[in-house]
C-alpha positions as CSV (number, residue, x, y, z in Angstrom):
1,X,46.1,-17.9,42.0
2,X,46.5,-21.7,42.3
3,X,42.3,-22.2,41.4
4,X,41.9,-18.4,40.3
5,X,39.0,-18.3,42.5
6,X,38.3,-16.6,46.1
7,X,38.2,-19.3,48.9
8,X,34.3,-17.9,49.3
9,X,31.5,-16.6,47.4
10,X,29.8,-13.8,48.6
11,X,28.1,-10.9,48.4
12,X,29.1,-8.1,50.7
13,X,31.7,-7.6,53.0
14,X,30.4,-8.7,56.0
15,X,29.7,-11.9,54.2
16,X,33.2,-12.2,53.3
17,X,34.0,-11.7,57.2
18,X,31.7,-14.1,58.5
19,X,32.9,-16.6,55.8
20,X,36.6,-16.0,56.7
21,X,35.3,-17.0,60.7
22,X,33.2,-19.3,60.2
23,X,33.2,-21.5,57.0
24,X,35.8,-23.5,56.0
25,X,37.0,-22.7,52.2
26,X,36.2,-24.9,49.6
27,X,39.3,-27.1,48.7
28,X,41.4,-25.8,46.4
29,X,41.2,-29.7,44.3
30,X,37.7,-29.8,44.2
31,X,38.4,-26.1,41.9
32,X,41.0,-27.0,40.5
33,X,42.2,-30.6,40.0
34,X,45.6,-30.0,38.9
35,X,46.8,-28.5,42.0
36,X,49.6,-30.3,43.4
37,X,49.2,-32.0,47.1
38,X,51.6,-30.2,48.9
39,X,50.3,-27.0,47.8
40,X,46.9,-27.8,48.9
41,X,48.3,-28.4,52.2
42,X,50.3,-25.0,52.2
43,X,47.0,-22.9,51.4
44,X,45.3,-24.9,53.6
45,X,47.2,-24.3,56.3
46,X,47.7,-20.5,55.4
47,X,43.7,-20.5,55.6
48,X,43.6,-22.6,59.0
49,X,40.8,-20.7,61.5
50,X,43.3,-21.7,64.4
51,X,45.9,-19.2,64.1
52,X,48.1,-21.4,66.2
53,X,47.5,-23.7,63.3
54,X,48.6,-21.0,60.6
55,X,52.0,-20.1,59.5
56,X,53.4,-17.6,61.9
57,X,55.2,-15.7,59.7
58,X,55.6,-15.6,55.7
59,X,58.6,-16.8,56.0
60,X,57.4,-19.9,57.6
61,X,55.3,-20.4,54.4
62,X,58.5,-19.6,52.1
63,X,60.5,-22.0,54.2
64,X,58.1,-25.2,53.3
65,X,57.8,-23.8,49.6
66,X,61.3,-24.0,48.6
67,X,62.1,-27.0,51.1
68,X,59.2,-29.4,49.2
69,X,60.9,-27.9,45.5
């Protein structure tokens, strides 16, 4: 929503899949240059391969939201 674009471009689903693994997404500035820091570093961090890295729950991710508002 924030760059109205998927984090990847590809074809089929197994693209997609091995995207998701292996790539990291373009970021979200580079598509959209009014996207505010902080948010950047909430999707970023939402998208983190290292799902020790991730939020844990969406709550986590609400949390941050209305704590940086």
């Amino acid at each position: 929503m924030a760059t109205r674009q998927l984090p990847f471009r590809v074809d089929t689903s197994g693209m997609i899949f091995h995207a998701i693994l292996e790539r990291p997404p373009v970021p979200p500035v580079r598509i959209n240059p009014e996207v505010p820091p902080k948010l950047e570093e909430i999707i970023n961090k939402a998208l983190e391969k290292d799902r020790n890295l991730r939020y844990q729950h969406a709550v986590d991710m609400r949390r941050i939201a209305a704590f940086e508002a």
